[in-house]
C-alpha positions as CSV (number, residue, x, y, z in Angstrom):
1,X,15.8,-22.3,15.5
2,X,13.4,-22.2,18.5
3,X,10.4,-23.6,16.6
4,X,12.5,-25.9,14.4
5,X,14.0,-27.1,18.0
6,X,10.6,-27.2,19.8
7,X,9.6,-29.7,16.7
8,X,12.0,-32.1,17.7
9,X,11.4,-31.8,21.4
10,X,7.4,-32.6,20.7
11,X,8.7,-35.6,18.9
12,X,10.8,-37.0,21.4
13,X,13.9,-36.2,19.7
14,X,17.0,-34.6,21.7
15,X,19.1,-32.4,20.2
16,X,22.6,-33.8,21.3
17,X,25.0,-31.3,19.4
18,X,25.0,-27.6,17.1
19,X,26.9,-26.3,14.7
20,X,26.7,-22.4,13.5
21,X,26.4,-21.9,9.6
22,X,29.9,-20.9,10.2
23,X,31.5,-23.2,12.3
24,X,34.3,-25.8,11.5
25,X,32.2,-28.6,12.4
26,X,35.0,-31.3,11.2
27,X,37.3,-29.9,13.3
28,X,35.1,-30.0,16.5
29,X,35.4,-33.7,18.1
30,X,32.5,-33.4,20.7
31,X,30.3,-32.7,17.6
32,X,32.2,-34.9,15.5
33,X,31.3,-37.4,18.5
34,X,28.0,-36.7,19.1
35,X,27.7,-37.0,14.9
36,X,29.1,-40.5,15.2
37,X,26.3,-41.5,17.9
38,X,23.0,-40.0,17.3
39,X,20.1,-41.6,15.1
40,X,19.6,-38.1,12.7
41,X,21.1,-35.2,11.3
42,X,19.0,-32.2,10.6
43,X,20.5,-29.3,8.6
44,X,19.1,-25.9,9.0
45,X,19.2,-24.5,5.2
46,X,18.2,-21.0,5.4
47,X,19.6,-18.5,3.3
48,X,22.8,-20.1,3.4
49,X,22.8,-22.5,-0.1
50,X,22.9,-20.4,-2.9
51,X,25.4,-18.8,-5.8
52,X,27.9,-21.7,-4.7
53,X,28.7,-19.9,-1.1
54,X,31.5,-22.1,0.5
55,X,29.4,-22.2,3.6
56,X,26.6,-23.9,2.3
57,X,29.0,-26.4,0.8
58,X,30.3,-27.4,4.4
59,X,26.8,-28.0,5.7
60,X,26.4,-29.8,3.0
61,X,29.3,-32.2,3.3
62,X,28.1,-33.7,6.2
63,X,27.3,-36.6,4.0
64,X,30.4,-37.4,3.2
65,X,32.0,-37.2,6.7
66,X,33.0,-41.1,8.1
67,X,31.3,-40.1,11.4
68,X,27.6,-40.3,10.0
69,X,28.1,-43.4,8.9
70,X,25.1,-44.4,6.8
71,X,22.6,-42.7,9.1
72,X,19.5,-40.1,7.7
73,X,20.5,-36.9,7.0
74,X,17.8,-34.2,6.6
75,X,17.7,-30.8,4.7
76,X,15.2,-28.3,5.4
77,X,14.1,-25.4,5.6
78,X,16.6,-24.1,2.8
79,X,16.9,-21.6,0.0
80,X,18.7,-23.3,-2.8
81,X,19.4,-21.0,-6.1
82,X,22.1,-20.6,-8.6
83,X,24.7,-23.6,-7.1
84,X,26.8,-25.9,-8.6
85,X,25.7,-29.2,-10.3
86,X,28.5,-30.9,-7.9
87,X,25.7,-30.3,-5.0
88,X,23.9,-32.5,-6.2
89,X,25.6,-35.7,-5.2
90,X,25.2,-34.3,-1.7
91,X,21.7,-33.9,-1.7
92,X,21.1,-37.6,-3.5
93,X,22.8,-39.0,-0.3
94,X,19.9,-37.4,1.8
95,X,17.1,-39.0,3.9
96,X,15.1,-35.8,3.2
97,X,14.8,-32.7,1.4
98,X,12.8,-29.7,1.6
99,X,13.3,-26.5,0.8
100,X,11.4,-23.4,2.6
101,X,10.0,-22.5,-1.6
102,X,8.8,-23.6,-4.4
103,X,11.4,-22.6,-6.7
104,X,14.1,-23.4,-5.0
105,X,12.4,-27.1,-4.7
106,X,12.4,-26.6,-8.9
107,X,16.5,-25.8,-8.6
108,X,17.1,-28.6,-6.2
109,X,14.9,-30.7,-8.5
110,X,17.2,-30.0,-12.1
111,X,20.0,-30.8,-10.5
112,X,19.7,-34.0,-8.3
113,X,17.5,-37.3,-9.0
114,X,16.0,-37.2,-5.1
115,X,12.3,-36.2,-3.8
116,X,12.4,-32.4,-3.2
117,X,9.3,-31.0,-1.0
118,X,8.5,-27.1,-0.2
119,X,7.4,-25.7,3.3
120,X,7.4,-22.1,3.9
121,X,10.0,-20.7,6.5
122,X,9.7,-22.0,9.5
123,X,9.2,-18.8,11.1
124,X,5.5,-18.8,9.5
125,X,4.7,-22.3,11.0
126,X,2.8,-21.1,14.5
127,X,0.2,-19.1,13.0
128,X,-0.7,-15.2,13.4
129,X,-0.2,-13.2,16.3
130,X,-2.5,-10.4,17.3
131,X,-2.3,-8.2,20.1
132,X,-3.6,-8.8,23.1
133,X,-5.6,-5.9,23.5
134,X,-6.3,-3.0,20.6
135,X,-3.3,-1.0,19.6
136,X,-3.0,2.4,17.8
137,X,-0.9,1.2,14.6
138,X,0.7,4.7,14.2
139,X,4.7,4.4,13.7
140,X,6.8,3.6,10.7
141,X,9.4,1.2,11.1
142,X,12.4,0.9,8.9
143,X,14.5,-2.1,9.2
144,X,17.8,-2.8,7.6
145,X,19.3,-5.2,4.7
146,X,22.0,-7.6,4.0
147,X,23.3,-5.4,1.8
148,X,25.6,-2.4,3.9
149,X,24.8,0.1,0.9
150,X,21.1,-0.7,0.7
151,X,21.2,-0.4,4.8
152,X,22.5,3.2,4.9
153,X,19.9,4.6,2.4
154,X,17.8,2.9,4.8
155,X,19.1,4.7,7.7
156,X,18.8,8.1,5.6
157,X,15.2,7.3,4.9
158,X,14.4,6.6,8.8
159,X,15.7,10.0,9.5
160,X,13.5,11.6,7.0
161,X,10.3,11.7,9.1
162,X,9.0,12.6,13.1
163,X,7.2,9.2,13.0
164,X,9.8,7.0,11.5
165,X,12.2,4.7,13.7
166,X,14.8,2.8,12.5
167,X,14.3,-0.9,13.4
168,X,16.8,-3.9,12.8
169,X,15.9,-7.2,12.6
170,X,19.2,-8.1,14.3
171,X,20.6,-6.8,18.2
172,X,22.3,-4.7,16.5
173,X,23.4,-3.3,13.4
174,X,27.3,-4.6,13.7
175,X,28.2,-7.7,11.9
176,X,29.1,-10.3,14.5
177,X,32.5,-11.6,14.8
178,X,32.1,-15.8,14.3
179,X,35.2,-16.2,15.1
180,X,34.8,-14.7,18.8
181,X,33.8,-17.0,21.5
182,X,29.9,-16.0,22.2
183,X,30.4,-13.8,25.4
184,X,33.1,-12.2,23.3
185,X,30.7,-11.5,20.5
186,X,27.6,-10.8,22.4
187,X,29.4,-8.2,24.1
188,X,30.9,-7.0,21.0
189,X,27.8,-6.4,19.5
190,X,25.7,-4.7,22.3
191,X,28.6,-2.7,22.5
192,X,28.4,-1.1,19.3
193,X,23.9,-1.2,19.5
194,X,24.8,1.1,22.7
195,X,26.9,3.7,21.1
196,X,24.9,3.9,18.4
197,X,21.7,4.6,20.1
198,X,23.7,7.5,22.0
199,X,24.1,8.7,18.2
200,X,20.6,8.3,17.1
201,X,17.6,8.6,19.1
202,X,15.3,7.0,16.4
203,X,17.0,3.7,16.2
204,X,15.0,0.8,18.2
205,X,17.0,-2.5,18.8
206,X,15.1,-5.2,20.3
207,X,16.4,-7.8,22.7
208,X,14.9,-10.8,22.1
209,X,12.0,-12.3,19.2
210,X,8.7,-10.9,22.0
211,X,10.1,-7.4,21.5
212,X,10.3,-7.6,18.1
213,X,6.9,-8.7,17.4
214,X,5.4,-6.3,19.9
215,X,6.8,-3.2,17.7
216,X,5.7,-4.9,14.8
217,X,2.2,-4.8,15.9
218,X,2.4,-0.6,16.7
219,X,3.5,-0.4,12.6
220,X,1.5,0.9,9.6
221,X,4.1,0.2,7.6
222,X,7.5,-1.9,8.0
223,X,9.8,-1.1,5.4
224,X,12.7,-3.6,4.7
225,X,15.6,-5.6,3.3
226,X,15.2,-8.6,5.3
227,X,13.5,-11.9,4.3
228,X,12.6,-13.0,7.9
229,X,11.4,-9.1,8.8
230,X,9.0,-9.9,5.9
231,X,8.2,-13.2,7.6
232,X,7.4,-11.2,10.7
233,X,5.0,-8.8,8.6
234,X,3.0,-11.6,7.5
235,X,2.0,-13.7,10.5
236,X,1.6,-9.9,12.4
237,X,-0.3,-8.6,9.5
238,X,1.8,-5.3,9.4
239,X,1.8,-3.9,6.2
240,X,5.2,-3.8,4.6
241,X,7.3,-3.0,1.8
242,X,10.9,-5.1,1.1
243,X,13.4,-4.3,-0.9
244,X,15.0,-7.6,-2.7
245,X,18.0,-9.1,-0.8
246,X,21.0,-11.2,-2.1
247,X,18.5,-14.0,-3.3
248,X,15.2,-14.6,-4.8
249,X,14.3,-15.6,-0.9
250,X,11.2,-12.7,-1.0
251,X,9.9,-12.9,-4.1
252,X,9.8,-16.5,-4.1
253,X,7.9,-16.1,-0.9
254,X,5.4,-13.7,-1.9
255,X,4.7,-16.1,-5.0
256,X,4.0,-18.7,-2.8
257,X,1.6,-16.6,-1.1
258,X,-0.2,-15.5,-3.9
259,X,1.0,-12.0,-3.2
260,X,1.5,-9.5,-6.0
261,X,4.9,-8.0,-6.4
262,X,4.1,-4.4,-5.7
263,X,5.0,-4.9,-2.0
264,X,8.2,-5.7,-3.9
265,X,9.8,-2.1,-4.5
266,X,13.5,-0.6,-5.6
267,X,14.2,2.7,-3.1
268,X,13.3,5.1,-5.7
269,X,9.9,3.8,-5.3
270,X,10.0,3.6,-1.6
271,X,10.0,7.2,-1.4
272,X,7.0,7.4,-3.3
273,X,5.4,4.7,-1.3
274,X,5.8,5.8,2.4
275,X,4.4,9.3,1.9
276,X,1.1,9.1,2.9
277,X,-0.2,7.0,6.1
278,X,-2.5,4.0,6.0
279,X,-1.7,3.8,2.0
280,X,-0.4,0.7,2.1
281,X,-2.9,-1.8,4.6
282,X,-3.2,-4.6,3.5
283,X,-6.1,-5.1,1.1
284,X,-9.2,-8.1,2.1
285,X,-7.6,-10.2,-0.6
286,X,-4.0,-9.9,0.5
287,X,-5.3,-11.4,4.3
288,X,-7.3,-14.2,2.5
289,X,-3.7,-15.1,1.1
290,X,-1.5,-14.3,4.2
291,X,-4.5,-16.7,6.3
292,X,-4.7,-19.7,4.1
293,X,-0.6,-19.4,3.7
294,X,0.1,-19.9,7.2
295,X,-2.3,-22.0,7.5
296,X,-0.8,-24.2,4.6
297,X,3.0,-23.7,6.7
298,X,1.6,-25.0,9.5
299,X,0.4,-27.9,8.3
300,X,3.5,-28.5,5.7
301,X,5.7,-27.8,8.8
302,X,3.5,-30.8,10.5
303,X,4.1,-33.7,8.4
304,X,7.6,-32.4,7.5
305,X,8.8,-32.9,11.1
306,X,6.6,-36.5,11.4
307,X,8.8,-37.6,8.6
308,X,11.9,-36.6,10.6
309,X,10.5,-38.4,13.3
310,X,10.0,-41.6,11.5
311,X,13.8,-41.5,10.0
312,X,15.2,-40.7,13.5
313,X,12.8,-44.0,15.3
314,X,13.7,-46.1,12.3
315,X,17.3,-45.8,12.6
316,X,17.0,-46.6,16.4
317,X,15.4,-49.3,15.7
């Protein structure tokens, strides 16, 4: 959200009003208002549209709401896999749509007669980040997964070696409570990070994106169930194995990489995998592919947000 935000705010476009994957955005009249007036709507996709979730549905309906009126509505950065053909009137009535792979572009493509483009996440779109100064790559880092199940082998794994550290993507390892107002659910969730610590002294929860990168960058390995922690391994160039989520979301990715699926593994494998140190850097071919990737999101993410600048100064005008 902050690079998809700081793209609008380079292009001179405000963001007036927000709405949480979540939220009941037709029942909210200052967004409802702010819908009614602004020049643009941009819709975060995600992981949200896929297998027919009822969430992705409501983000989707936008189209359909009297308050937009006729004005450009824009899809990107979205995973679309396995919905129903009825979608596909919702994205026809679309300004733009782009998905964050390219085979979710092919799904979006079968089922609605509109142009479909791919970027990669946006969450690849600055570039690499290196380290400021040299630093020992020596821990292993085991994150956690959508999946609760696939989480708590995770957890058993962690506490399998000295050098191993449990390490969410999230502030904590507590689902959040939507329905909470946000200093309700903040505190709901640090809450339950803290007490867990006090339970497990190998478990590191970062505060904010800095932190996350900066442990990232001590990693020979980062083992996990998360699509965006995957993200993180590429533009750090931190070796990593994933374990496949809820969607196609990282194997679509790593095909659009050019990356082989052996960084692709089920747990029995992981096991295997994570014995020995160092076995898993990244080969000279695999950071030709990771470079010339991010350097292809970059410039996809470019002329993806001068197109929503054009709809937003065209329907201004």
């Amino acid at each position: 959200m902050r690079l998809l935000e700081e793209n609008l705010t380079s292009r001179g476009i405000r963001v007036t009003a927000r709405s949480m994957v979540r939220g009941k955005w037709e029942k909210d009249r200052p967004f409802l208002k702010a819908l009614a007036d602004c020049d643009i709507v941009v819709i975060n996709g995600e992981g949200t549209l896929h297998h027919g979730s009822p969430h992705g549905e409501r983000l989707l309906k936008v189209v359909d709401h009297p308050a937009r009126g006729k004005k450009p509505v824009a899809l990107i950065n979205a995973l679309y896999q396995e919905n129903p053909a009825h979608w596909g009137r919702y994205l026809e009535k679309m300004a733009l749509v782009s998905t964050r792979d390219s085979w979710s572009a092919e799904s979006v493509g079968s089922q609605a007669q509109c142009e479909v483009t791919w970027v990669p996440d946006l969450s690849l779109s600055a570039g690499d980040v290196e380290a400021t100064s040299p630093l020992e790559r020596n821990a292993l880092l085991v994150g956690d997964s959508v999946s609760r199940d696939m989480t708590i082998e995770l957890r058993r794994i962690a506490a399998l070696r000295s050098d191993s550290y449990l390490f969410p993507i999230r502030k904590g390892l507590k689902a959040s409570k939507p329905h909470f107002p946000p200093p309700l659910r903040e505190g709901y969730i640090q809450l339950h990070a803290k007490a867990f610590e006090l339970r497990n002294r190998n478990i590191l929860f970062n505060k904010n994106e800095a932190g996350f990168i900066d442990t990232l960058l001590r990693a020979h390995l980062h083992v996990t169930g998360r699509f965006h922690s995957v993200c993180f391994s590429l533009f750090t160039k931190t070796p990593f194995l994933a374990l496949e989520s809820n969607s196609w979301k990282i194997g679509a990715l790593m095909h659009d990489f050019g990356l082989d699926t052996k960084r692709i593994v089920t747990l029995d494998e992981l096991n295997h995998r994570i014995r020995e140190i160092g076995s898993e850097r990244y080969s000279d071919d695999e950071i030709g592919k990771i470079d010339a990737g991010l350097n292809n999101s970059r410039l996809k993410t470019q002329q993806m947000f001068d197109r929503i600048e054009l709809l937003a100064r065209a329907e201004r005008a």
